[in-house]
N, C-alpha and C positions, 0 to 999 in steps of 0.2 A: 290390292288389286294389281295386272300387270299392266303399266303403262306406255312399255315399247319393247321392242328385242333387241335392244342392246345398251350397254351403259357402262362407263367409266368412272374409277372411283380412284379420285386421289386423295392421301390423308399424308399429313404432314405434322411430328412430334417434336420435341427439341434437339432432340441426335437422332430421327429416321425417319425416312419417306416410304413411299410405298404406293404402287400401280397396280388396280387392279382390274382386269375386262370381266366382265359379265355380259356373252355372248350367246341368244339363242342360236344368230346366223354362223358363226364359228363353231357349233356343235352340231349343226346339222349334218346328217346321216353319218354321225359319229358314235360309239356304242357305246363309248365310256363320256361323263361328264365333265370337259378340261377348265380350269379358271385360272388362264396367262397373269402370272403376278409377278412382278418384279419388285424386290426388297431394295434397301439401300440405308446406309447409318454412314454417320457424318463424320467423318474421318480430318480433323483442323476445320478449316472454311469448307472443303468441299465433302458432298455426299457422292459415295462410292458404293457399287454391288455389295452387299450385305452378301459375304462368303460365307457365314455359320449358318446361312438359312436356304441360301441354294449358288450352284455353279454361276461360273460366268457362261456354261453352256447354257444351261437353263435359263438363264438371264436373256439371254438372245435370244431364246428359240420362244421365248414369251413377248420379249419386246417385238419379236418381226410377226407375231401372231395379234398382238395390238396394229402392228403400223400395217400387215396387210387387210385386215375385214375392221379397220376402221377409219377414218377421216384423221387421226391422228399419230404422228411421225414423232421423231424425238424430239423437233425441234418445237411443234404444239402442245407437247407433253410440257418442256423444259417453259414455254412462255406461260402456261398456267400455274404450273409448279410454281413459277414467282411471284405470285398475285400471292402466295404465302407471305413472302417477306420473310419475318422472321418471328413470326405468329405460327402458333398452332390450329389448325380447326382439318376440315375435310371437303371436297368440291365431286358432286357428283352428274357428271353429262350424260344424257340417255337421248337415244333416238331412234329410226324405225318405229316410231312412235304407236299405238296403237288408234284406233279411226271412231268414233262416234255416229254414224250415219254419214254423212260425205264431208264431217269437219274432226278434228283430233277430238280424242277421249276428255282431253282434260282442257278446263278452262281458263285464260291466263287474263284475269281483270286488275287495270289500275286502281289509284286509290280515289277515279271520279264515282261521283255518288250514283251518277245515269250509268255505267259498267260494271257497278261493284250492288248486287241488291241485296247481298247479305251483310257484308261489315261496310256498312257507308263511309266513304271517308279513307278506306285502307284497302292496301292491296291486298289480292287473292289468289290463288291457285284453285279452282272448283272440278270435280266432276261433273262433267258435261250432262250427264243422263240426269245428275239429284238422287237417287234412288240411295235407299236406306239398307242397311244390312236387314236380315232376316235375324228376328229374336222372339224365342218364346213369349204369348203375352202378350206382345207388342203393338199395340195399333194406331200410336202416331206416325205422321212422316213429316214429324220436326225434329230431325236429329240431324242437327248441322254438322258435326264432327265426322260424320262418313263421309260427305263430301266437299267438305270444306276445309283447307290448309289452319284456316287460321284459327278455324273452331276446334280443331285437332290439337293442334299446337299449344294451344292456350289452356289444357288440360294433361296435357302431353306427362308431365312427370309431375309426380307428388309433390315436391318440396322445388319448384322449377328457380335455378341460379343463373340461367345465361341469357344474354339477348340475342333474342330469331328474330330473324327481318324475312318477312315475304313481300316481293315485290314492290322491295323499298318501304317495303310498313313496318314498324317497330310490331310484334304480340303482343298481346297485354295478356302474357304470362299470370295464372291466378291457382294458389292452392286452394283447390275443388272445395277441401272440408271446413277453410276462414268461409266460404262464400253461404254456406248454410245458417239456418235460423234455428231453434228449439233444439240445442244441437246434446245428443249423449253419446256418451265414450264408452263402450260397452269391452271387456276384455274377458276371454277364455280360452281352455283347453279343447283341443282335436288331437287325439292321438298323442297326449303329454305334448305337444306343442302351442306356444302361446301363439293368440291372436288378437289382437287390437282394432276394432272396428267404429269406425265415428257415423253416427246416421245425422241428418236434419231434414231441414225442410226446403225447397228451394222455388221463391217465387218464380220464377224464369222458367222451370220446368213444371211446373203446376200449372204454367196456362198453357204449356207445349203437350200437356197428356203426358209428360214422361216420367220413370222413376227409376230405380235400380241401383246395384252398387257396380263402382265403379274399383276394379281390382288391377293393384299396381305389384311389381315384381320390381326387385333393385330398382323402386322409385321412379320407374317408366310403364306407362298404362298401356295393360295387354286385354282387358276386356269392361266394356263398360256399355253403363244403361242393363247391370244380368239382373232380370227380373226373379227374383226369389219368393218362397209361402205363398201369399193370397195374392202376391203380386201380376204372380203366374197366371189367376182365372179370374181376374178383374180390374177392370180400367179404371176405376173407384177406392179400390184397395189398394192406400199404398202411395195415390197420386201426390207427385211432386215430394216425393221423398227419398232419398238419393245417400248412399253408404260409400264409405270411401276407407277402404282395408289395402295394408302391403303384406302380403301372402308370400314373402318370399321363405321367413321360416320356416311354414307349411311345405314351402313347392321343392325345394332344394334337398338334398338327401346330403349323408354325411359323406358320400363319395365323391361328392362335386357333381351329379348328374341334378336335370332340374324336369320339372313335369310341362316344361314350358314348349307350345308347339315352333315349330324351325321358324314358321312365317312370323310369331312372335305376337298375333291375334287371337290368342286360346291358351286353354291348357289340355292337356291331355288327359282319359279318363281313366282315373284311379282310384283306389280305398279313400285317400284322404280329401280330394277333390269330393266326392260323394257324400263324403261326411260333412267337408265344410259347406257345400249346399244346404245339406238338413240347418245345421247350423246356423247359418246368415237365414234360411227361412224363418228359424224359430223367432231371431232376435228383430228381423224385421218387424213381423208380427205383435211379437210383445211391446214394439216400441208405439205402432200403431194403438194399439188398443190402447196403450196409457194415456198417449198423448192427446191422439184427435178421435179414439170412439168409444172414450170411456162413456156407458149411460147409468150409474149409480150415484146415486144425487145423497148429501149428505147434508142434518141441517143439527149442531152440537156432535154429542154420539149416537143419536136417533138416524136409521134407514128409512127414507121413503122411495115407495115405489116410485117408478117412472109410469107415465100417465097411458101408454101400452105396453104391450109385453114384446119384447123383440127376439131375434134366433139370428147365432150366424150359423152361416153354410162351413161343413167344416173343410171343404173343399174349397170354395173362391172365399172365405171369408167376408164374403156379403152379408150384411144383415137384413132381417125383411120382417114384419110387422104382423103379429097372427089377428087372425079375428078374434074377436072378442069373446070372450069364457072361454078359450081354448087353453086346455091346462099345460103347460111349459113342462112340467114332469112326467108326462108320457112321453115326449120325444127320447129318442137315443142318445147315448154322450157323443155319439161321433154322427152329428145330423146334415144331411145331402140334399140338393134341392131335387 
């Protein structure tokens, strides 16, 4: 979502720095879209205009396009730039902020318990509004990752290595697929390309009404809660059951191009994106019916019926209960409510 019209990004490696504006106000009634960036690599003790990657014209005509349509000069550039030390990471300022009804979009709570009513105890960063993404399927509005920093966070990357502090709160960073119960590891082909997918079960979302898979790319989550097969046409089918695949073999092409959308929340629609839909539906599906709706009772190698006859929909994968002496082999193989 956009949370103000302007923002500054500094990033700082072991030999190079680097300034970047991302400026609606600076683009305005401009016909092309500029993004003032200043390079820099570390030349002994000090860091100098990185000349292989642009002028010292360009250098200037970028840093005076920072210090005019910003709050910040070279000497607020240079005091932040050293809150680096001599650490690596990245410092991103944004302001113009965008407005919520007469108070800012976003919400900025301590870690008291009266401030904070979703992570008791820890800091947060919240959307102001609460509102949920729009998802096929979807009919909870308990999905705290849309507006919540630290529910986002805390799912953020597959295999997560580093510590995120929001507003002085440690994440309690958690790989999605340790966190599951009844868990299988299901692996296949799309288009001669492997795929590896873990489904389980997850209390936390089974009393939230949620389910879905949750699909990472180079090990950073770009779509989650995609409801798949019966998942699609039933809040029953499915529930609290949660997949967790890195699709980056699938999305990545051998040219270096990826199917992954700019804002980095989707992917884009393609053969193999389409395919792997069908796909995750099947497996979802199959995993359902083994695990939580098998109805075939066994007692030695002897079959006995179940004490009604039941039918899923082949559509929501709902099942529903016929009346009695209704014969099961007159319906269709592909039956509709």
């Amino acid at each position: 979502m956009k949370l103000g019209k302007d923002a500054i990004v500094l990033t700082q490696t072991k030999s190079s720095r680097s300034v970047a504006f991302l400026s609606q106000s600076f683009n305005e009634e401009k016909d092309n879209l500029e993004i003032p960036v200043v390079a820099y690599r570390k030349e002994g003790q000090y860091m100098e205009v990185d000349l292989s990657v642009q002028s010292d014209a360009t250098a200037e005509y970028n840093l005076n396009a920072i210090k005019n349509f910003s709050s910040f000069n070279e000497y607020f550039i240079g005091e932040k730039l050293g809150l680096f030390g001599e650490d690596t990471g990245t410092q991103i300022y944004i302001w113009n902020l965008d407005t919520w009804g007469t108070d800012y979009t976003l919400e900025w709570n301590s870690g008291k318990s009266s401030e904070n009513p979703v992570h008791h105890g820890r800091g947060d960063i919240l959307i102001r509004s609460r509102r949920v993404r729009s998802r096929p399927g979807q009919t909870s509005n308990k999905v705290l990752l849309d507006y919540s920093l630290q529910s986002y966070l805390e799912v953020m990357f597959l295999n997560p290595r580093m510590k995120i502090s929001v507003q002085g709160s440690l994440v309690k960073s958690r790989p999605l697929a340790k966190t599951l119960n009844k868990t299988s590891v299901v692996s296949g082909e799309i288009m001669e390309r492997t795929i590896i997918l873990t489904l389980g079960r997850s209390k936390v979302e089974w009393d939230r009404t949620n389910c879905g898979i949750f699909l990472y790319w180079h090990g950073r989550l770009i779509e989650s809660y995609k409801r798949v097969g019966g998942q699609k046409h039933s809040t029953d089918m499915g529930r609290g059951v949660i997949g967790v695949a890195d699709i980056t073999n699938l999305i990545d092409d051998e040219d270096g191009n990826s199917w992954v959308l700019n804002n980095k929340q989707g992917f884009q629609d393609c053969e193999m994106y389409a395919k792997l839909e069908e796909w995750l539906g099947r497996k979802v599906d199959e995993y359902w019916d083994t695990k939580f709706d098998s109805l075939t009772l066994r007692k030695g190698d002897e079959h006995h019926n179940t004490d009604s006859d039941w039918v899923q929909c082949y559509s929501c994968r709902k099942w529903r209960m016929l009346n009695a002496g209704f014969n099961v082999d007159n319906l269709p193989e592909e039956w509709f409510v």
